[in-house]
C-alpha positions in Angstrom: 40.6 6.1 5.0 37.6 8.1 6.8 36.0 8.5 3.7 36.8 4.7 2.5 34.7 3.7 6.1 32.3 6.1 5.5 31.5 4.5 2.2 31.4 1.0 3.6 29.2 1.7 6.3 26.7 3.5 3.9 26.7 0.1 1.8 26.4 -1.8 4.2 23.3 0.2 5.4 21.8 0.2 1.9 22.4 -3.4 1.7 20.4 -4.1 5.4 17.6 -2.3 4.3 17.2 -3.6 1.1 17.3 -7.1 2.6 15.2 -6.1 5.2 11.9 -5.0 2.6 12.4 -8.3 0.7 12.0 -10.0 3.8 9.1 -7.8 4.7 7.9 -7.7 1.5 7.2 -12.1 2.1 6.3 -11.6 5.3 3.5 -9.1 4.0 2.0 -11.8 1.7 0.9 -14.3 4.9 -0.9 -11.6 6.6 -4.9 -12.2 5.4 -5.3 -8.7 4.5 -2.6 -8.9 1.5 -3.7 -8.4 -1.9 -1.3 -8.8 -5.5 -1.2 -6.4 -7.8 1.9 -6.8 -9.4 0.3 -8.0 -12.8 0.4 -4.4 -13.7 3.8 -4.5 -14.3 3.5 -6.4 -17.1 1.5 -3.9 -18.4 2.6 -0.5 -17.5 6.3 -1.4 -16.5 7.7 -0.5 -13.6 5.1 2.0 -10.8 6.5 5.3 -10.5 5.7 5.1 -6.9 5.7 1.6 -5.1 5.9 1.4 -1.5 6.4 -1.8 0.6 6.7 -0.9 4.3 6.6 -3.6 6.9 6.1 -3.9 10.7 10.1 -3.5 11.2 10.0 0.3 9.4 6.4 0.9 10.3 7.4 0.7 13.9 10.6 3.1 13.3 7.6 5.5 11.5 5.6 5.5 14.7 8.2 5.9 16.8 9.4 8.9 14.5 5.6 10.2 14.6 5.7 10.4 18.4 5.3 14.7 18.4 1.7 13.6 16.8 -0.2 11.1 18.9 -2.8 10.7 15.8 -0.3 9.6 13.1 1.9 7.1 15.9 -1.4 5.5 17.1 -2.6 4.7 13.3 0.6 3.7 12.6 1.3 1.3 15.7 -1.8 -0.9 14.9 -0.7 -1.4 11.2 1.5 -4.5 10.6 2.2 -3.3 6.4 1.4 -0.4 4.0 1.6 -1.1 0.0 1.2 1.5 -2.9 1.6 0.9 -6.2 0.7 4.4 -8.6 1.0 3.7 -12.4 0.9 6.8 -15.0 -1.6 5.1 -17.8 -1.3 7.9 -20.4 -4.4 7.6 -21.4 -4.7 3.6 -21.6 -6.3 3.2 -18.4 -8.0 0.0 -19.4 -6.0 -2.9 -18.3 -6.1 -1.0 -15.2 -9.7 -1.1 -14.9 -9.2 -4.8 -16.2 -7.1 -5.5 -12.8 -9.5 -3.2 -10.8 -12.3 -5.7 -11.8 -10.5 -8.7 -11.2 -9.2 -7.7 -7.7 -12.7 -6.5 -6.8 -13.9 -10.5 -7.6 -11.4 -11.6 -6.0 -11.9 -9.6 -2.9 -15.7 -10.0 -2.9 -15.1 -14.2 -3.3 -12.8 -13.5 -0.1 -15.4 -12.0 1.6 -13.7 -8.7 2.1 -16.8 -5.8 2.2 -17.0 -3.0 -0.4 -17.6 -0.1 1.4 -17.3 2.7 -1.8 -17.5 2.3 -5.3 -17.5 5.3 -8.0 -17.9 4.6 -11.6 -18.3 7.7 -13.4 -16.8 9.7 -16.6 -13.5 7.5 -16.8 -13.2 7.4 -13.0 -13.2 4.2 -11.4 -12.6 4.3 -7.4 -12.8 0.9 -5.1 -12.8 0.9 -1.1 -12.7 -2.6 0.6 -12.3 -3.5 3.6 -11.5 -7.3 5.6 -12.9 -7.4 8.8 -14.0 -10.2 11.3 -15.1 -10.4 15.0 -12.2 -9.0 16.0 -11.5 -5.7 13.7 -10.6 -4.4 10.4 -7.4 -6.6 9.3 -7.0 -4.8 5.9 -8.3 -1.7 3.8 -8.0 -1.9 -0.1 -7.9 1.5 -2.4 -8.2 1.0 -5.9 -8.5 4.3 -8.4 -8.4 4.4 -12.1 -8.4 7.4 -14.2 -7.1 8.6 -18.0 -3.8 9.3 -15.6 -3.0 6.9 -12.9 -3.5 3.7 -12.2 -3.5 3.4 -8.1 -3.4 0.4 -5.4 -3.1 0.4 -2.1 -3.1 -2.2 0.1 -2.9 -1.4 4.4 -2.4 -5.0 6.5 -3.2 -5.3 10.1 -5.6 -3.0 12.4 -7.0 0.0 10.3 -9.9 1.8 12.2 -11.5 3.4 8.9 -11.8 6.5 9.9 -8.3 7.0 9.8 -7.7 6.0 6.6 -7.4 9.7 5.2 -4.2 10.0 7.7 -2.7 7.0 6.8 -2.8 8.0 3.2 -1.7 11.4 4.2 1.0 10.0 5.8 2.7 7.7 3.0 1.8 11.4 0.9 -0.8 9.4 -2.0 -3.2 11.2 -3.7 -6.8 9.1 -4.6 -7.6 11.1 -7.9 
């Protein structure tokens, strides 16, 4: 019987905080940093690595954070974090077809390019949406022969912590 509970109460866990990221996951679009890049799925199948974390879990994350004051202060001002990483083996170019398209996008949205590398079958994209009132989003987008690699941070992002934040949810920019 104990393990019988023990079994339900797992499920019923799993089952909360799967319907808890779908719901996150929506709420995630509204905010005016959010950026789609799910057409790479047609493409490349399936991320191996996609994150979705909303303000619910982001909140658990800086509460969990609270031994380091640098992590839990980036993470308390950030209302969503998304990563998708795609392996291209070696067909990197609808990747840099999306990478192109998201950079109109973002530049017709008045979002600011703050670095952009094209070199030797490198392609690296940093954007930022900002207005009076702070940074509301951060874009990374990185092509390479390998990976295929978006991420998308909603909500107050001071720049110059944007190394930590990417430290913290453990992605590698090429």
């Amino acid at each position: 019987m104990k393990y019988t509970m023990r079994k339900l109460a797992v499920g019923v866990m799993m089952v909360l905080l799967a319907m808890s990221a779908t719901a996150e996951e929506d709420e995630l679009k509204t905010l005016p940093g959010y950026v789609k890049f799910e057409s790479l799925d047609e493409v490349y199948g399936e991320p191996k690595v996609r994150v979705n974390v909303g303000g619910f879990l982001l909140s658990l994350m800086s509460k969990a954070a609270k031994n380091d004051p640098e992590v839990a202060a980036v993470l308390e001002g950030l209302e969503g974090v998304r990563i998708n990483v795609y392996s291209t083996e070696g067909a990197g170019a609808p990747a840099i077809d999306e990478l192109q398209n998201a950079k109109n996008l973002l530049l017709n949205q008045n979002w600011e390019p703050i670095v952009q590398v094209n070199e030797d079958g490198e392609n690296a994209q940093v954007f930022i949406k900002a207005d009076r009132e702070g940074v509301q989003g951060v874009t990374v987008m990185a092509v390479d022969e390998e990976d295929a690699v978006f991420v998308n941070i909603l909500g107050f992002v001071d720049p110059k912590h944007l190394g930590t934040i990417m430290d913290q949810f453990d992605v590698d920019l090429l």
